[in-house]
C-alpha positions as CSV (number, residue, x, y, z in Angstrom):
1,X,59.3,108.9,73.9
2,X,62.9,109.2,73.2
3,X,63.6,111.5,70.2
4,X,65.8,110.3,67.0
5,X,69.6,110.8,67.4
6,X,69.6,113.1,64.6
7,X,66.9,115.6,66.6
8,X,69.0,115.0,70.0
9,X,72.4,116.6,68.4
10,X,73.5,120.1,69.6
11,X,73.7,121.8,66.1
12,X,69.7,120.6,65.5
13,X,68.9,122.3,69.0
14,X,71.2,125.5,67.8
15,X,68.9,125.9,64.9
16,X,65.7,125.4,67.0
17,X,66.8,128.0,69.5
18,X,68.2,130.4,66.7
19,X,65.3,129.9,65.3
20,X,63.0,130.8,67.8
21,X,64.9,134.0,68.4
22,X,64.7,134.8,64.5
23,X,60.7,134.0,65.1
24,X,60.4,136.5,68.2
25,X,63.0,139.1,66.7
26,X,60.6,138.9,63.4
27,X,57.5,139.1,65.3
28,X,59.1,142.4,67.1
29,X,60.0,144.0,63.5
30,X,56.7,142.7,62.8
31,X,54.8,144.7,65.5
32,X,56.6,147.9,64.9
33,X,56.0,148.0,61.5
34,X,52.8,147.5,61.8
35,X,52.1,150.1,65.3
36,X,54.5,152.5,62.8
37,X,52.6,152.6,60.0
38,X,49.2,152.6,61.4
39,X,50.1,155.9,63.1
40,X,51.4,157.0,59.8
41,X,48.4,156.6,58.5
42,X,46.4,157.9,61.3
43,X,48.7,161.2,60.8
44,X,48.4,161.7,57.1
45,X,44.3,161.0,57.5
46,X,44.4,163.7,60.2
47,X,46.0,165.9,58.3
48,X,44.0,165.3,55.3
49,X,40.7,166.0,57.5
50,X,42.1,169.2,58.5
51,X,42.8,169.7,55.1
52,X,39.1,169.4,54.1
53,X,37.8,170.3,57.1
54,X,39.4,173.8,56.2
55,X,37.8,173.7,53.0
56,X,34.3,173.2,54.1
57,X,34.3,176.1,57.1
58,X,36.2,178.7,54.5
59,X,32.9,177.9,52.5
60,X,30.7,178.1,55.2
61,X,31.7,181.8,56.4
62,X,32.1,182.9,53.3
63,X,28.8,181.4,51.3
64,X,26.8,180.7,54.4
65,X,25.4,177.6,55.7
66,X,23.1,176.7,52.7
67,X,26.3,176.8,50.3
68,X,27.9,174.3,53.0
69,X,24.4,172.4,52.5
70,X,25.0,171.8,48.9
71,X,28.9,171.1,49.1
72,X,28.7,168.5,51.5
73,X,25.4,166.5,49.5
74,X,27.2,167.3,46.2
75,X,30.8,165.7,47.8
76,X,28.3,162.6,49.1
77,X,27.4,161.6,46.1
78,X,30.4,161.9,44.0
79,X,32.0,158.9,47.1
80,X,35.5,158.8,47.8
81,X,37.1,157.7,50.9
82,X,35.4,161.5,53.0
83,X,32.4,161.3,55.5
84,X,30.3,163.9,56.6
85,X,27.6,164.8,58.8
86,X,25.6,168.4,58.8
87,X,24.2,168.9,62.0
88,X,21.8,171.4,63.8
89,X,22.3,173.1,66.7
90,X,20.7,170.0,69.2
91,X,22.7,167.3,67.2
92,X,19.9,166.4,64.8
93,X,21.5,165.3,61.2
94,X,20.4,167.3,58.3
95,X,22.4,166.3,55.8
96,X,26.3,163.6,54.9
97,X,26.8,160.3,54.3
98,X,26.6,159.3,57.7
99,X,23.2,159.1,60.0
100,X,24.3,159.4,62.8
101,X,27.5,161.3,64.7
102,X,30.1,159.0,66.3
103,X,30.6,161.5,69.4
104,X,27.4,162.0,71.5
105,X,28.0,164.7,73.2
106,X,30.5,167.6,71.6
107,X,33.4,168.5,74.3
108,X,34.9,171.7,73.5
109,X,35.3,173.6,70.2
110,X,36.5,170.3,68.5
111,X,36.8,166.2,69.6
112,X,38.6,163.8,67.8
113,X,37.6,160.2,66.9
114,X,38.2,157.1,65.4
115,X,35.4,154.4,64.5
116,X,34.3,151.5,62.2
117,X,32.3,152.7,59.4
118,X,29.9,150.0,57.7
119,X,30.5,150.3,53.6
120,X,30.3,148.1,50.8
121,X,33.5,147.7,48.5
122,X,33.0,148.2,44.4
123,X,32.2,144.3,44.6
124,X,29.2,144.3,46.6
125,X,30.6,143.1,49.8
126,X,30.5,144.6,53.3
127,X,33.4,146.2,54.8
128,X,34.3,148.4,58.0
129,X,36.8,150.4,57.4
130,X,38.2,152.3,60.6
131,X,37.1,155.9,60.2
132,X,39.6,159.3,61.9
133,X,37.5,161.8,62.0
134,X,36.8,165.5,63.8
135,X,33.6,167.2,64.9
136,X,33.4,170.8,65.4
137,X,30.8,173.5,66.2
138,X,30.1,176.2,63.7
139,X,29.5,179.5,64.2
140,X,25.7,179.6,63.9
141,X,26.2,176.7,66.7
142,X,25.5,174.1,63.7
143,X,27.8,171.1,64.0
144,X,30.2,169.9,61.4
145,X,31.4,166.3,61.2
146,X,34.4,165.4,58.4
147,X,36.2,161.9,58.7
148,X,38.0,160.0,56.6
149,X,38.3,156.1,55.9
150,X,41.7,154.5,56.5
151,X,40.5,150.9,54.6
152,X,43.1,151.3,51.8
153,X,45.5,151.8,54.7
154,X,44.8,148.9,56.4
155,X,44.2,146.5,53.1
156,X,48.1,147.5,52.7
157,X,48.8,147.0,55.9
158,X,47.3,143.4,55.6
159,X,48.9,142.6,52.2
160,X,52.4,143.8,54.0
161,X,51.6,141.7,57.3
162,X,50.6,138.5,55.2
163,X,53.9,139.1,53.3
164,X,55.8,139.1,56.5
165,X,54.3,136.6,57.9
166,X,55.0,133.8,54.7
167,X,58.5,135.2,54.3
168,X,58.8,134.1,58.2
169,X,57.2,130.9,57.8
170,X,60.1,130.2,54.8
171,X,62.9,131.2,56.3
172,X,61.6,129.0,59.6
173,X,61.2,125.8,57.5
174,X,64.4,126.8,55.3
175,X,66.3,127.1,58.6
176,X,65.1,123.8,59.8
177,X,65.9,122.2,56.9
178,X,69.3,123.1,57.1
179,X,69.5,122.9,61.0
180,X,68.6,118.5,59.8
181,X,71.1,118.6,57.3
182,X,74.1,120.5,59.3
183,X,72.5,117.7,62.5
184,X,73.0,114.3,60.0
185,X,76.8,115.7,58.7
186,X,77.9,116.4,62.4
187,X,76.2,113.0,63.2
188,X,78.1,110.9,60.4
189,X,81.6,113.3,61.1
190,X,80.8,112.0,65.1
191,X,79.8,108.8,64.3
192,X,83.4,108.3,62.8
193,X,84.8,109.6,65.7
194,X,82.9,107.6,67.9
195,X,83.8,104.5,65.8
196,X,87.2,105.3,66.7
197,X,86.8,105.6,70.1
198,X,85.0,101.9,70.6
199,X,87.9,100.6,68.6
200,X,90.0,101.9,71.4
201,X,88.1,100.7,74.2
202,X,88.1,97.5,72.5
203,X,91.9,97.5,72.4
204,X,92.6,98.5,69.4
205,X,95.6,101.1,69.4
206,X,95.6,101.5,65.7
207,X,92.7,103.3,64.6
208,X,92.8,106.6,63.2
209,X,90.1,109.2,63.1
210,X,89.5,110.2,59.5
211,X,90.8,113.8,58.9
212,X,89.3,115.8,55.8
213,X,91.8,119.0,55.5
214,X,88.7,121.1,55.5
215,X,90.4,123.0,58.4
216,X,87.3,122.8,60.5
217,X,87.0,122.0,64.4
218,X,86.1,118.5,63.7
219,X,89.6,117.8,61.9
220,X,91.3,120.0,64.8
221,X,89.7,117.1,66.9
222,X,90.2,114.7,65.0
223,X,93.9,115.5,64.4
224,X,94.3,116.1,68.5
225,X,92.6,112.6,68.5
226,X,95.3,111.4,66.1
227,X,98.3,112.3,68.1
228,X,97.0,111.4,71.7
229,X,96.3,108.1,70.1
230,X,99.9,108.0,69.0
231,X,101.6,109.1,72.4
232,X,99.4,106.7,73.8
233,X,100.3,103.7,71.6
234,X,104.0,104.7,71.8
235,X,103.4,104.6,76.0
236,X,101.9,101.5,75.2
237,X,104.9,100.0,73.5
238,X,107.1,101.6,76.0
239,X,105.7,99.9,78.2
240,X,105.3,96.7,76.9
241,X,109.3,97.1,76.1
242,X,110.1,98.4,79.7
243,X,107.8,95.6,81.0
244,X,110.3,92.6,78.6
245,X,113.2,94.7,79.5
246,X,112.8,94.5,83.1
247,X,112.0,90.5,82.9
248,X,115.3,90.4,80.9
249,X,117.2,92.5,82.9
250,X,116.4,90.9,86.4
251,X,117.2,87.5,85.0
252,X,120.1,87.8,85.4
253,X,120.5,88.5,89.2
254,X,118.1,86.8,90.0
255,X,119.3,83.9,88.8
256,X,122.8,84.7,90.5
257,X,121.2,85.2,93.6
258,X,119.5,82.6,93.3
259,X,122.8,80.2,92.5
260,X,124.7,82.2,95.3
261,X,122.1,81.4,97.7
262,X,121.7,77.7,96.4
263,X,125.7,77.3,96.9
264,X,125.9,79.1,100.3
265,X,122.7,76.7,101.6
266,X,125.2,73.6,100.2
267,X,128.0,74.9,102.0
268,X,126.2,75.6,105.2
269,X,124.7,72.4,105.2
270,X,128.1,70.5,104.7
271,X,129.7,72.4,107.2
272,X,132.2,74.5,104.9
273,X,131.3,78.4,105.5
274,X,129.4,80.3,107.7
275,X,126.1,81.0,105.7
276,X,126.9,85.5,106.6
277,X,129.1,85.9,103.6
278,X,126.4,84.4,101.3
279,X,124.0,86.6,103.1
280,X,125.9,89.5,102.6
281,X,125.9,89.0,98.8
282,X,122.4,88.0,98.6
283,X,121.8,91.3,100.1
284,X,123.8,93.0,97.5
285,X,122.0,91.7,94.7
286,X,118.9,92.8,96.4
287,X,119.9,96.1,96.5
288,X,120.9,96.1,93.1
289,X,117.5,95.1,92.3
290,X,115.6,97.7,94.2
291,X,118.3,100.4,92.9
292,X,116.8,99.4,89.3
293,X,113.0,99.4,90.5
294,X,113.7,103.0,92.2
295,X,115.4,104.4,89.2
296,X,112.0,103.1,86.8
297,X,110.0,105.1,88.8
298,X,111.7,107.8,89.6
299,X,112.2,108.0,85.5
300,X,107.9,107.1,85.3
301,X,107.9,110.4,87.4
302,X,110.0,112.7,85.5
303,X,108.1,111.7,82.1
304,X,104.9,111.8,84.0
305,X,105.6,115.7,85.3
306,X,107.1,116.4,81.2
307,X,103.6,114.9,79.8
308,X,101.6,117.9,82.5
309,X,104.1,120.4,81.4
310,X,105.7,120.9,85.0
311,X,108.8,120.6,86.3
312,X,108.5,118.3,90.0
313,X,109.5,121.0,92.8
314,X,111.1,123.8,91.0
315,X,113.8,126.0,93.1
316,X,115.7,128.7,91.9
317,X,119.5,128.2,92.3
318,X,123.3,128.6,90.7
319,X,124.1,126.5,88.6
320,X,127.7,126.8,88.7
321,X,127.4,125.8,93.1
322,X,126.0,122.3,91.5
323,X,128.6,121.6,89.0
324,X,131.6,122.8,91.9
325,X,129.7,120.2,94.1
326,X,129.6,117.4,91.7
327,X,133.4,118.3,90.5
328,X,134.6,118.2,94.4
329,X,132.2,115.0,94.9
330,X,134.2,112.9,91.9
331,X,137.1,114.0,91.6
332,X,138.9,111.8,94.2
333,X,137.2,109.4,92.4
334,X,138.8,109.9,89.7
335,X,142.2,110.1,90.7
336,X,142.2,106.9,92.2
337,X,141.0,105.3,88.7
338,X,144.0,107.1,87.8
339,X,142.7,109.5,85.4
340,X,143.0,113.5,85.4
341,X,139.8,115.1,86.0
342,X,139.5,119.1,85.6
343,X,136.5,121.6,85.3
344,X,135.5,124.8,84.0
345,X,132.9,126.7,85.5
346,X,131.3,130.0,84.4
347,X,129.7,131.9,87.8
348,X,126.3,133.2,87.4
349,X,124.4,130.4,85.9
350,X,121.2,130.8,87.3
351,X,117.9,128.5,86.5
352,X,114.8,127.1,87.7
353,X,115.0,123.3,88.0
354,X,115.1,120.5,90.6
355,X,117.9,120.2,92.2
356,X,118.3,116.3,93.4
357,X,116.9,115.3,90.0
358,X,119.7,117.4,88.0
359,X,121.9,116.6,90.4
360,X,121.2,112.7,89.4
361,X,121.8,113.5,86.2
362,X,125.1,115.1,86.3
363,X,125.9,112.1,89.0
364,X,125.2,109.3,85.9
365,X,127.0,111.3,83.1
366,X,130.1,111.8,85.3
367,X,129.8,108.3,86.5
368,X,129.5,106.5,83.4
369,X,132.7,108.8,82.0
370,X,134.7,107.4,84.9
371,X,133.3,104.1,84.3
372,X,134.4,103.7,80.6
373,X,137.6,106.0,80.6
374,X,140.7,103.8,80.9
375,X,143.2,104.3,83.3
376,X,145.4,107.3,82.2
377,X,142.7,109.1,80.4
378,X,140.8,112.2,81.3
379,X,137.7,113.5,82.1
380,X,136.6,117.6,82.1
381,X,133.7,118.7,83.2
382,X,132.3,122.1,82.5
383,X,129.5,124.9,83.3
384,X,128.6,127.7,80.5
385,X,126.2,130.1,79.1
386,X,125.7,129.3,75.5
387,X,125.5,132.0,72.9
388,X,121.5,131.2,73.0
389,X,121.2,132.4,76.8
390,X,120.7,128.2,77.5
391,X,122.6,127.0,80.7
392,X,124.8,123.8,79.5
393,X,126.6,121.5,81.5
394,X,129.0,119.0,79.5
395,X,131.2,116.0,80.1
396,X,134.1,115.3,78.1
397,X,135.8,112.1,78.2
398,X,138.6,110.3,76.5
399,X,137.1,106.4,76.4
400,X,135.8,104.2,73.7
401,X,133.0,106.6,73.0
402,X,129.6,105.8,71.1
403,X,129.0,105.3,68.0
404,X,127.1,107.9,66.0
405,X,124.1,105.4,64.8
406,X,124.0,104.3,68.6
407,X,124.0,107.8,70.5
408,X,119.9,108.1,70.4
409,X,119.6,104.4,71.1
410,X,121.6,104.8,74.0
411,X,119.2,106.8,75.8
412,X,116.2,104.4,75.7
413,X,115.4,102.4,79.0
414,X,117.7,99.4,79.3
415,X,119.8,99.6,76.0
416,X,123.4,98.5,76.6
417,X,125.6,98.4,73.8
418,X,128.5,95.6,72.9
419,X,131.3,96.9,74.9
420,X,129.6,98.0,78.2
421,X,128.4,94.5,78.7
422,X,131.2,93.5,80.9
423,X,130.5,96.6,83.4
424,X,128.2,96.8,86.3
425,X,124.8,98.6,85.9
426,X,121.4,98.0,84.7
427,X,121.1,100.7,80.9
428,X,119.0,102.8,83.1
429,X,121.1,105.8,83.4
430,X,120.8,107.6,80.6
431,X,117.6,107.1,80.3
432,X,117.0,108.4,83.2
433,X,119.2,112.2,82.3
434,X,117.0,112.1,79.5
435,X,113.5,111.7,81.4
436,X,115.2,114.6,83.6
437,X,115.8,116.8,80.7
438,X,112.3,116.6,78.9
439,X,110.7,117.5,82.5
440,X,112.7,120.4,83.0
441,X,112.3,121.7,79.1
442,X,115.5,121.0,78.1
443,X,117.7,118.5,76.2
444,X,120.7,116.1,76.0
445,X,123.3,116.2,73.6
446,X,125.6,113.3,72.7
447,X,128.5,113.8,70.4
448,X,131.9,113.0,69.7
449,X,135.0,113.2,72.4
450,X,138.2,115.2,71.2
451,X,139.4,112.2,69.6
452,X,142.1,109.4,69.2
453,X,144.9,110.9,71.2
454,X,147.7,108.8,72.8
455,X,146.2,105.2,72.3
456,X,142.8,106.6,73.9
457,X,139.8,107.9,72.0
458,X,137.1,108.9,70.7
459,X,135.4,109.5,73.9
460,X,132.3,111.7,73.7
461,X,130.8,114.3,75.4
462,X,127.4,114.3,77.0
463,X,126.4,118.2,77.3
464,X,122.6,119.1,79.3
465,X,120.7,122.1,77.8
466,X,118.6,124.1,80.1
467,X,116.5,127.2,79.9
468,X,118.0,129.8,81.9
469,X,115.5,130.9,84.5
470,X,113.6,134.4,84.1
């Protein structure tokens, strides 16, 4: 039979099993008690034996045995919680309250014993009382038998056990009631949750776990809940806009290829061209095409590595060797654009990244300054420690620039703006530097060129920011 959700939760079966430790923890303290004060008891009735006992022999050597006689018939009748037993020499009783000696057979000069008595209570009814009691032999070799009763002992000690036991007994059903009513919050807190999470699975990316400010694990989950929902959605748009971008994108060569390959089948078939050139450009659209597939998932990648927190293949290295490679690499390319390209490169510049990936990077920022400079501008590329201890590289050109309200937009997968329209290139690479920055910790930095100067201008400068490794 399967139980009721609310008994199934975890916090119900906490209470149960904190609970039944309370219940065997109690029962201990319980035992103790009890063991403890029954040999409290047992001591102080000893002692109070001896006591008496004391009394009765300091009578009988002084008074003799006939003054014993009376003492112990007059102490009889006047009750209380004593027993006797006067005995002869052979163990026959000759006078007490009791008929008969709970030790057969005397062992030594004294024997100790405890034994129910049979008594009636100042109601009437029968009770037996446990009885501690000593016998010893006197010196005429009469025997002398003083006990005492510990039944107001152990009435308290049942009064205290009784108490024990319903104070138990509440604090057992207290602590399940609570253990239901802590189960049936948790279960409406999770049932929320839950909610939240079928309306996911359904498809639906905007639901929200309810968050109460209480500060509590459940809104710590909830609130994790929150934001994972919200990367997630965002990947989801992402992707949805990569996925339209793309389709756009590669529309447009497509298409070309398409016409270029239509045209060269015309010619080929009329006899005008040998159908190789065609080929040859059909082939360089294609390339294109895989160039821009390549670079989507090599930037899928990067973010994939910055979502886990690691950097893809980390090697420790100069940075000031990369930037002397990548100023060597475009520099000729540069000059035959026609612009003056310089650097400025501090030594020492160690990090932790990986290489090919930054490398990329510095390739598309260098690229694209090349790309938009016009001929007889410049281009400066540079390698320094900031103030901060961060590693920066930066590239300083004198084109068109960006605007300011455009320089985070630019950085998004496929975003082109107005006046790069008429160059080659698919808005993928600065996307990509970006995706290369968030995996290795660091961050990119677009801002204004040194200015209008000599008919050129803005420009802007693209600057990386990297941890410095150790």
């Amino acid at each position: 039979m399967r139980l009721p959700s609310l008994l199934r939760r975890t916090p119900f079966r906490l209470t149960l099993l904190f609970l039944a430790l309370f219940a065997a923890a109690a029962s201990a303290i319980l035992g103790y008690v009890y063991v403890a004060s029954a040999a409290e008891a047992r001591a102080k009735a000893e002692t109070d034996v001896r006591s008496e006992l004391k009394t009765l022999t300091g009578i009988y050597k002084e008074r003799g045995f006939n003054a014993l006689n009376r003492a112990l018939i007059d102490r009889s009748l006047a009750g209380g919680s004593f027993v006797y037993l006067l005995m002869d020499p052979e163990g026959n009783r000759i006078t007490g309250s009791l008929s008969i000696s709970p030790i057969e057979e005397l062992q030594g000069a004294e024997q100790w014993v405890t034994f129910p008595f049979t008594d009636t209570d100042a109601e009437g009814r029968i009770t037996r009382p446990q009885v501690r009691g000593v016998q010893v032999r006197l010196g005429g070799g009469d025997m002398l038998f003083v006990g005492q009763s510990m039944g107001d002992t152990e009435a308290y000690l049942a009064r205290l056990t009784q108490a024990l036991w319903a104070a138990m007994g509440i604090v057992l059903l207290l602590g399940l009631a609570g253990g239901l009513l802590v189960s049936r919050n948790l279960e409406r807190s999770m049932g929320r949750l839950n909610k939240v999470v079928t309306a996911v699975q359904d498809g639906d990316l905007k639901a929200r776990a309810p968050v109460r400010n209480s500060g509590d694990e459940l809104d710590e989950l909830g609130q994790g809940l929150n934001t994972m929902l919200d990367r997630l959605e965002g990947s989801m748009a992402s992707i949805r806009h990569a996925g339209d971008a793309i389709a756009h994108d590669l529309r447009s060569p497509l298409t070309r290829m398409r016409a270029k390959l239509e045209v060269a089948l015309i010619d080929a078939e009329a006899g005008k061209i040998d159908g190789t050139e065609a080929l040859e450009l059909a082939l360089s659209e294609a390339d294109d095409l895989l160039k821009t597939f390549n670079t989507v998932l090599a930037i899928a990648r990067l973010q994939a590595a910055a979502g886990s927190g690691r950097t893809p293949d980390p090697a420790l290295f100069d940075a000031a060797d990369l930037a002397a490679d990548m100023a060597e690499l475009y520099e000729p390319a540069s000059e035959d654009k026609g612009l003056e390209f310089s650097a400025e490169i501090e030594r020492g510049l160690m990090i932790e990244a990986n290489q090919p990936f930054l490398a990329q990077a510095l390739a598309n920022i260098i690229d694209n300054a090349i790309k938009y400079t016009p001929v007889g501008g410049a281009v400066m590329l540079r390698a320094r420690r900031r103030s901060s201890g961060e590693i920066e590289f930066s590239v300083t050109d004198t084109g068109p620039g960006v605007p300011e309200g455009d320089r985070e937009r630019v950085i998004q997968r496929f975003v082109r703006l107005d006046n790069s329209r008429t160059e080659a290139g698919s808005g993928l690479g600065l996307s990509l530097v970006g995706a290369v920055m968030e995996a290795h910790g660091g961050r990119i930095i677009l801002d204004e060129g040194p200015g209008e100067y000599g008919g050129f201008g803005p420009g802007l400068r693209v600057a990386l920011v990297l941890p410095a490794a150790g």
